[in-house]
Every structure is written in structure tokens, then in C-alpha cells.
N, C-alpha and C positions, 0 to 999 in steps of 0.2 A: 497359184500365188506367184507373186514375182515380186523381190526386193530392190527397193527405189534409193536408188545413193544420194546425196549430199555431198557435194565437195568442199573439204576443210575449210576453214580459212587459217591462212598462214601468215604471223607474224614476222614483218618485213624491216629491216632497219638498215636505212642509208646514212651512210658514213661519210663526211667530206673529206677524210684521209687528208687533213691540214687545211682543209678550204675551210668555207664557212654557205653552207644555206641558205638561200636568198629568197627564195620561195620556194612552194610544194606545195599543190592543188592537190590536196585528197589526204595530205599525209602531217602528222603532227609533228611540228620540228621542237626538237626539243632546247632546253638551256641553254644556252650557249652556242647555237645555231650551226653544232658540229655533227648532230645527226637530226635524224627524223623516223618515225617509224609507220606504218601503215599494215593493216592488214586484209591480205589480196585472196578470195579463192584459188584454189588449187589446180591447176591447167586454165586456169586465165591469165590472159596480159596484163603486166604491171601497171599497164598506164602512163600516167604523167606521171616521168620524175622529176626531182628537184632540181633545181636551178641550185649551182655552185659557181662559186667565185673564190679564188686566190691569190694572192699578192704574188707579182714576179711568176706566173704559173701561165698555161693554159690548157685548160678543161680538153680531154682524150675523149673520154668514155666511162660508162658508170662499166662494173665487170664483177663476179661473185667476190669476197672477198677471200675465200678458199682456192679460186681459182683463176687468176686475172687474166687466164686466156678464153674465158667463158665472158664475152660482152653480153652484156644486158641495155636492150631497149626500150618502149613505149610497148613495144606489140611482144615483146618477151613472152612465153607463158612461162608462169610460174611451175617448174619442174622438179623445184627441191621440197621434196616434202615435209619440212619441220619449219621450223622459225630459224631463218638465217641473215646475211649480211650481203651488204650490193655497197661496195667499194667506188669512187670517184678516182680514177685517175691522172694525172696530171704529168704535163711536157715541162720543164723549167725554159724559160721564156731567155733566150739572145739577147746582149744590148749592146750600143756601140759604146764604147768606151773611151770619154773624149776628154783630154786633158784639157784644164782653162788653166794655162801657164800665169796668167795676171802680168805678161808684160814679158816671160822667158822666150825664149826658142820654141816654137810650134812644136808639138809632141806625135806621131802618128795614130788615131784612135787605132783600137781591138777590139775586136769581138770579144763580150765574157758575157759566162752563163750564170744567171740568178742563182744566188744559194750557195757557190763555188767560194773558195780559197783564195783572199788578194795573195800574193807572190811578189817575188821580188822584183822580180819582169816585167810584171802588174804597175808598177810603180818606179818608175824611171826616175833618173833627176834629172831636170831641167837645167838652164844657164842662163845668167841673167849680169848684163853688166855691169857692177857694183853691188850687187848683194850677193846675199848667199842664201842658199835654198832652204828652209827649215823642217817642209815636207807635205804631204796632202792632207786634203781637209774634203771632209762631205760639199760644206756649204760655200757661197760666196763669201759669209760672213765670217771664216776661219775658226768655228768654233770646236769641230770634231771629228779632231785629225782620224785621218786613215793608213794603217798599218799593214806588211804583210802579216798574214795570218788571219786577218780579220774577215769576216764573210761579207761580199758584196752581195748587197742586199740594202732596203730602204735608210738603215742605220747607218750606211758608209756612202753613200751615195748618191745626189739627187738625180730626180728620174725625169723626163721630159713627158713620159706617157708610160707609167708602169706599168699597164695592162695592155703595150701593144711590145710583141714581140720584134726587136730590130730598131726599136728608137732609143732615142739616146740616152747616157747615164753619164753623169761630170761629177768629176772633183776637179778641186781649186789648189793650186802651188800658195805656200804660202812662202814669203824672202823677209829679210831682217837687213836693215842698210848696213854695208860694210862699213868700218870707221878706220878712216887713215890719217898717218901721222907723218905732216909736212914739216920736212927739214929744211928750211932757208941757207943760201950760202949766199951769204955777200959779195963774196968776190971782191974783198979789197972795202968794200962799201961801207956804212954803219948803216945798223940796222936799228929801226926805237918800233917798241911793239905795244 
């Protein structure tokens, strides 16, 4: 007699750890397109995994999620023997950070990283000949100013190519006309106003 094995199958669930799911050939994504799950035999390869996408991010590596030094690939075999979790990693994406003075003194762009902290640093003020600076704003259209403290990110910033790491990210100065009060001196003269 000789006993013939079966290898399990193992309930698999990928997690976009803040992404969202774009596809997955084999595997069922579920609500809200922040996981998916599939179930893989036991010492076989995972196969095709899902296609992830994230705002301001870019895609590393899928990797255990008990272990994020353990990468998981297409050719992976599955080695954990129960039902567990296969994690998306992700880089926070660079952008140049380019001030659009509307008519002030040129500002030097900076580097800042998606997801970070505006500062005070972050947000210079401008100079502008007869106005006064009133402060930054996301858009052209001065509707939603940007503060230290606030997270650079799509709400404070417009983006040139959010999904490309290194391109560019603008806010916009916005100024208020100065109003001045002109004193006439006759100098001996009459003056009629």
C-alpha cells in the first residue's frame, strides 16, 4: 500500500495596503477594490498577481504581510501553510515643488515627498510691488489655500503627472492690492478736488 497526498489549497488574500486593485487574473477582488483573494495549492506558485495602483505612490513589491522582508512573486510557491495575507508595498513618489508667484519674485522649486508635512519652509513668502501677499492656494483659481501643517498631497496641490515620480506639483500666491492715501501739498497753490 502506499498513501497518495493532495496538496491543500490555501486561502490567499492580497491587500493593496492604501492602493486600490486594478486587476487580478485568477483572483476575486473584492468591494472596494482594496483586497482580493484566491485560493492557490500548497508548494505551487502564486501566479499572476494583481495589478495595484496609488495616488502619489509607486508600486515596490507584493511581500508576506507578517513579513515584508519575505517578497512574493508570480513564481513564488506558496510555503505558508494556512490562509494568510501578501501585502503591496509602496515608495512615496518626489515632486518638484514649483511656486506660481502670479506676478511676485521667482521662488526656487524643492523637492517634497507625497504624504509629508507642508512647513514653514515649505511656504515662503513672496514680494510683489504694491500688493501684499495673502498666502497659497492649491489652484489657479485661489480657491484652497494651503497651510503649514497641511499634507502635500492631491488636496493641497495640483499635480502635472501624479503618477510620475519627479514631476511637478504648483501652488499659486495669492496678493490683495495695497490701498494708499495720497496727500497733496499745494505748495502755495489752490487746490479744487
Amino acid at each position: 500500500l502506499y498513501a497518495i497526498w493532495k496538496a491543500n489549497g490555501i486561502d490567499v488574500t492580497a491587500d493593496a495596503n492604501g492602493g486600490t486593485i486594478s486587476a487580478a487574473t485568477g483572483w476575486a477582488i473584492a468591494s472596494g477594490n482594496k483586497t482580493a483573494t484566491k485560493t492557490i495549492q500548497f508548494n505551487t506558485a502564486y501566479g499572476t498577481l494583481p495589478t495595484v495602483t496609488r495616488t502619489g505612490y509607486t508600486f515596490t513589491k507584493w511581500t508576506l504581510a507578517d513579513d515584508a522582508s519575505a517578497t512574493i512573486t508570480a513564481a513564488t510557491k506558496v510555503s505558508v501553510p494556512r490562509a494568510h495575507t501578501i501585502k503591496a508595498q509602496w515608495t512615496a513618489n518626489t515632486y518638484k515643488l514649483t511656486y506660481d508667484t502670479t506676478g511676485g519674485d521667482s521662488i526656487t522649486q524643492k523637492n517634497k515627498t507625497y504624504d509629508t508635512t507642508y512647513t514653514q519652509d515649505d511656504l515662503p513668502t513672496p514680494t510683489r510691488t504694491g500688493y501684499t501677499f495673502v498666502g497659497w492656494f492649491k489652484e489657479a483659481g485661489l480657491t484652497n489655500q494651503v497651510n503649514a501643517g497641511d499634507i502635500f498631497d492631491v488636496s493641497h496641490a495640483t499635480f502635472d503627472e501624479i503618477s510620475t515620480s519627479g514631476s511637478i506639483a504648483r501652488i499659486y500666491a495669492k496678493w490683495s492690492n495695497n490701498t494708499y492715501k495720497i496727500t497733496y501739498e499745494p505748495n502755495g497753490a489752490n487746490v479744487t478736488m
